[in-house]
C-alpha positions as CSV (number, residue, x, y, z in Angstrom):
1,X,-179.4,-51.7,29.1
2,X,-180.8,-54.1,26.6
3,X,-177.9,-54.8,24.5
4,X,-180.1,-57.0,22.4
5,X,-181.9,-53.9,21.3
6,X,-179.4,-51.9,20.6
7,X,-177.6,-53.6,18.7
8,X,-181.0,-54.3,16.4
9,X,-180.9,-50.8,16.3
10,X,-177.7,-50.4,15.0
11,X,-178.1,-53.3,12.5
12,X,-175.5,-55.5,14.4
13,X,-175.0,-59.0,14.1
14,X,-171.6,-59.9,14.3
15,X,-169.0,-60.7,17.4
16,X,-170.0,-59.8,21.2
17,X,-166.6,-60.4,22.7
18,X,-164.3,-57.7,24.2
19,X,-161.6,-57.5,21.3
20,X,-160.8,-54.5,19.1
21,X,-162.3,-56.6,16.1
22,X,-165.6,-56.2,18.1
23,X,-164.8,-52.7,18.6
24,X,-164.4,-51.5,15.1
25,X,-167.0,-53.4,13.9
26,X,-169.7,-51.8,16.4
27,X,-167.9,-48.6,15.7
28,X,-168.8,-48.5,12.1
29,X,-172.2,-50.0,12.6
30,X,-173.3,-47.3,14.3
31,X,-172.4,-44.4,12.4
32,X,-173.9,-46.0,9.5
33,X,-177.4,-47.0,11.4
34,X,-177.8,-43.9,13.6
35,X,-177.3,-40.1,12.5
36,X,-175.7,-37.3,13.8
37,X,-178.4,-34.6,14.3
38,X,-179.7,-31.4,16.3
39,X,-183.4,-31.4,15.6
40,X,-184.8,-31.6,19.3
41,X,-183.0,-28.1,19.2
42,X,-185.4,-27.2,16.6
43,X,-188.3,-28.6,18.1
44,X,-188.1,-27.1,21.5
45,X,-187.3,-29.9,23.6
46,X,-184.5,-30.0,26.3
47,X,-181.5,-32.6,26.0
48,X,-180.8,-34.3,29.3
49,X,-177.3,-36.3,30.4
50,X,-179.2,-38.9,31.6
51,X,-178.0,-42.2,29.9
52,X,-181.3,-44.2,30.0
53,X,-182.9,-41.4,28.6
54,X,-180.4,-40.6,25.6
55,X,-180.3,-44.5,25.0
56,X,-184.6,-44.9,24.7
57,X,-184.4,-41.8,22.8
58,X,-181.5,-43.5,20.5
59,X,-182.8,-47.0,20.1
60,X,-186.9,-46.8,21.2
61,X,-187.5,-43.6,19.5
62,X,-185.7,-44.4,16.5
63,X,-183.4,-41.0,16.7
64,X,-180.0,-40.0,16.6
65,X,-178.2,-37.1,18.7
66,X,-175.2,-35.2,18.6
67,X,-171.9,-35.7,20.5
68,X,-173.2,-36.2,24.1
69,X,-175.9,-38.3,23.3
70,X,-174.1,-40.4,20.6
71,X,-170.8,-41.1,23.0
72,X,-172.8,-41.7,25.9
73,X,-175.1,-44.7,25.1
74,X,-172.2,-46.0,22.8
75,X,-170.3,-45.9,26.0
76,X,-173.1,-47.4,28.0
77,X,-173.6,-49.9,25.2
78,X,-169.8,-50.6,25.4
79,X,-169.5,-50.5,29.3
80,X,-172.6,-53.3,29.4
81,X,-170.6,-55.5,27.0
82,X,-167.5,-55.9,29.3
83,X,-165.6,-52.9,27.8
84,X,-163.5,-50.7,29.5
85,X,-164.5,-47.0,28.5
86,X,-163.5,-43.3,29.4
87,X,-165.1,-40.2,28.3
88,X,-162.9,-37.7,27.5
89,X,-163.6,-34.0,26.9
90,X,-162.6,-32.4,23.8
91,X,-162.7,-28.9,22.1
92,X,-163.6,-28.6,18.1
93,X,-161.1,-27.1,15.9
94,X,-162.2,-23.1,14.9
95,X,-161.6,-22.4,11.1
96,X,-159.6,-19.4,12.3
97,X,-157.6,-21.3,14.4
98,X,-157.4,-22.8,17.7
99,X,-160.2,-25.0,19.9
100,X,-163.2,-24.5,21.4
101,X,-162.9,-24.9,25.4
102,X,-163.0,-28.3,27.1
103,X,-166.0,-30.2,26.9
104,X,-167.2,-28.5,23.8
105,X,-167.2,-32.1,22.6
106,X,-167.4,-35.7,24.0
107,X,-164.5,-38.4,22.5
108,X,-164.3,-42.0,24.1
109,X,-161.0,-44.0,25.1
110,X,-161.1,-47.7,25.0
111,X,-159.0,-50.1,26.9
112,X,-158.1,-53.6,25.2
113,X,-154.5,-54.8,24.9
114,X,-154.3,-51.6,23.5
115,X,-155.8,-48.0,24.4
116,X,-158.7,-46.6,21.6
117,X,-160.0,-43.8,20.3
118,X,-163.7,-43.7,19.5
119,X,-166.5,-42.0,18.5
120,X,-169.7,-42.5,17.0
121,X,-170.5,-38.4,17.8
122,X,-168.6,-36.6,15.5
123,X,-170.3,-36.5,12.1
124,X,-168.0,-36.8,9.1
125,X,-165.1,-38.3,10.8
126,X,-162.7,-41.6,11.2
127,X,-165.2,-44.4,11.0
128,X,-162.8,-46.7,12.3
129,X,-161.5,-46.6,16.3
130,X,-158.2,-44.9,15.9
131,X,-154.8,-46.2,18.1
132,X,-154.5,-43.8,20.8
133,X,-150.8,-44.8,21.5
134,X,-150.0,-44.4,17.4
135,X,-148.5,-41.7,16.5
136,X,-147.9,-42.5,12.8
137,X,-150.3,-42.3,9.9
138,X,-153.6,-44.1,10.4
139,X,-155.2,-44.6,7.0
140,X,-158.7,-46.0,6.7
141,X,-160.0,-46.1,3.0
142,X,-159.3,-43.1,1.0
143,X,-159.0,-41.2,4.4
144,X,-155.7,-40.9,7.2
145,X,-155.6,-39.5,10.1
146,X,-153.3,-38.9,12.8
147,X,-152.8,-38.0,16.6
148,X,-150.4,-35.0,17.4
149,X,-149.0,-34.5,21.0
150,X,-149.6,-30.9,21.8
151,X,-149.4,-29.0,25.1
152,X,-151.0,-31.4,27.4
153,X,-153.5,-32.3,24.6
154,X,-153.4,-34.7,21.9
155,X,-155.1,-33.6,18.8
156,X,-156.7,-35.6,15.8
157,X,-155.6,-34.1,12.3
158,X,-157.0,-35.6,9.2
159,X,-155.1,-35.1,5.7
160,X,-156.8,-33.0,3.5
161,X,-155.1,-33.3,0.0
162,X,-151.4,-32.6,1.3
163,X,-152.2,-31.3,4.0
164,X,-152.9,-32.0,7.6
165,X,-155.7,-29.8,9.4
166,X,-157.3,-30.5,13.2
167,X,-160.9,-32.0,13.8
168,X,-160.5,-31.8,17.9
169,X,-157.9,-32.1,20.5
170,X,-158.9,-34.0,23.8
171,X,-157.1,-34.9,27.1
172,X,-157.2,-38.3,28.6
173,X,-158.6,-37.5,32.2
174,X,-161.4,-39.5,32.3
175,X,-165.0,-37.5,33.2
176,X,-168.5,-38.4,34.3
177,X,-171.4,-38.0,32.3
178,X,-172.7,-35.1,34.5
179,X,-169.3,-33.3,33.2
180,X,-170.6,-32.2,30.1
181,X,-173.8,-30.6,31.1
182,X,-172.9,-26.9,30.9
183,X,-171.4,-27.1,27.6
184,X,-175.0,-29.8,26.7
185,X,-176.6,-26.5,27.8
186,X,-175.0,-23.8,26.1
187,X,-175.2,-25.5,22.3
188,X,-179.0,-25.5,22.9
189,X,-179.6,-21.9,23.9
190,X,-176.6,-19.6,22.4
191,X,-177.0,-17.9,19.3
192,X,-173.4,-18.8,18.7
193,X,-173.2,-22.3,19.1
194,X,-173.4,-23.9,15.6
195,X,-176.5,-26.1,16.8
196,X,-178.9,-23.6,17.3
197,X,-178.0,-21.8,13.6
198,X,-179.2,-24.3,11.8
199,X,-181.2,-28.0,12.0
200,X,-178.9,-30.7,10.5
201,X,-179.3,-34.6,10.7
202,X,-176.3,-36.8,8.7
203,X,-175.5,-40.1,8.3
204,X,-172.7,-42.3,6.7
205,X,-173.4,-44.7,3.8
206,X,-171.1,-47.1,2.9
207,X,-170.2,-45.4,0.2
208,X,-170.4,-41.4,0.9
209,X,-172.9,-39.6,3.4
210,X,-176.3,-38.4,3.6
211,X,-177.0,-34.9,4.9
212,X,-180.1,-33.0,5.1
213,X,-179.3,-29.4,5.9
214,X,-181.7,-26.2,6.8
215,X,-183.7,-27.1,3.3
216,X,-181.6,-29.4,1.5
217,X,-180.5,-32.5,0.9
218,X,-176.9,-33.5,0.4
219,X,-176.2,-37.5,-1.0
220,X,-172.4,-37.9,-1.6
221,X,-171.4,-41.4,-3.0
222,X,-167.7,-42.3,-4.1
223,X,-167.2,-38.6,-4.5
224,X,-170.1,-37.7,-6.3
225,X,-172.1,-34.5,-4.6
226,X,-175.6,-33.9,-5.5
227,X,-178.0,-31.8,-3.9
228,X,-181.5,-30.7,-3.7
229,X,-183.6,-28.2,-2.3
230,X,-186.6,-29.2,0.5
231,X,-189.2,-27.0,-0.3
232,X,-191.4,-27.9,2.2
233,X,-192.0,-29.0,5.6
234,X,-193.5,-31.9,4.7
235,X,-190.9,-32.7,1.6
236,X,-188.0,-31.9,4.8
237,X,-190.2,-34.5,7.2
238,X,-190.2,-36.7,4.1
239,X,-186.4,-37.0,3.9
240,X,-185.7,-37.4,7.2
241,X,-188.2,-40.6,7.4
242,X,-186.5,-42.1,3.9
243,X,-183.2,-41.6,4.9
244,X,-182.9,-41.4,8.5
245,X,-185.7,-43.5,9.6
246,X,-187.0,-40.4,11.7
247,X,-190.5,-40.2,12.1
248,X,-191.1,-36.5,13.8
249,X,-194.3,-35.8,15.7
């Protein structure tokens, strides 16, 4: 692991020690440095739990990933800094109700003086660690969050309005990497897994979020949506190099 890389990558040039400050500030370096995206679905090439892979891919190739690859160099970047990490396995909230089965998503937990919840692999989500022990409301910005105890699982709910709905609910059994590989597989080859539907790379700004989409291009700043249609190849290769920093082959 060069850490020294990495954290270029990421745009990172604050604290190195082991304290939640460090935490949180690493936390939100990264989702605003390196995107969320699916395009090596879209390209034919084959995802691989392999950390030193995932991590050249992330900070040598200038990419992003989605939840496996995200979580797992931020763990490996956390791990070589003296942190104390878990991966957990998590299933995604359906609209119509309930979760996706176990490992359908990849959350970290963090152990300082207290225990953390992160994750850099989630897309629009809590850009600050959340307290894993808290139970109460957990605001960060305009946004609040908060963990729910439910059958075995705990489960992150973010206020929408008034009203609470779930993002994920995880367990804390810790897994290897090698865990997730069946569920790595399945969202690049089934029709039904969101990933293959559509090509998708986002990114949080300090003020909103950057999206490109299928053929278009989402920029949200302090609530203000505007969008615009790629009509191209070359004008969608184009946005993802200004944006994203992607440079496809």
């Amino acid at each position: 692991m060069n850490i020294e890389a990495y954290l270029k990558r990421m745009n990172y040039r604050g604290p190195l020690d082991t304290t939640s400050e460090t935490l949180r500030e690493l936390h939100k370096a990264h989702l605003l440095s390196i995107p969320f995206e699916n395009l090596d679905n879209h390209l034919g090439r084959r995802i691989i739990l392999d950390q030193e892979k995932v991590v050249s891919k992330i900070v040598d190739q200038r990419r992003g990933g989605i939840c496996y690859e995200l979580n797992g160099a931020f763990c490996a970047l956390l791990r070589a800094m003296g942190f104390e990490v878990s991966m957990l396995s998590a299933g995604v909230a359906r609209d119509e109700g309930g979760f996706d089965p176990p490992f359908d998503h990849m959350t970290l937990m963090v152990q300082l003086e207290d225990r953390w919840l992160a994750d850099v692999g989630f897309g629009d989500s809590f850009r600050e660690p959340l307290l894993l022990d808290d139970r109460g409301e957990q605001v960060q910005g305009e946004d609040a969050y908060r963990l729910v105890d439910s059958d075995g699982h705990v489960i992150v709910e973010r206020r929408k309005g008034d009203e609470w709905k779930p993002e994920y609910r995880f367990t804390l059994d810790p897994h290897e990497y090698s865990d997730f590989a069946d569920m790595c597989h399945y969202h690049q080859t089934s029709p039904e897994s969101i990933f293959t539907q559509r090509r998708a790379c986002t990114r949080a700004t300090e003020d909103g979020r950057i999206t490109a989409s299928d053929m278009r291009l989402i920029i949200t700043a302090r609530g203000d949506k505007q969008q615009r249609e790629l009509r191209t190849d070359e004008e969608w290769k184009a946005a993802l190099r200004e944006h994203f920093g992607i440079e496809l082959e």
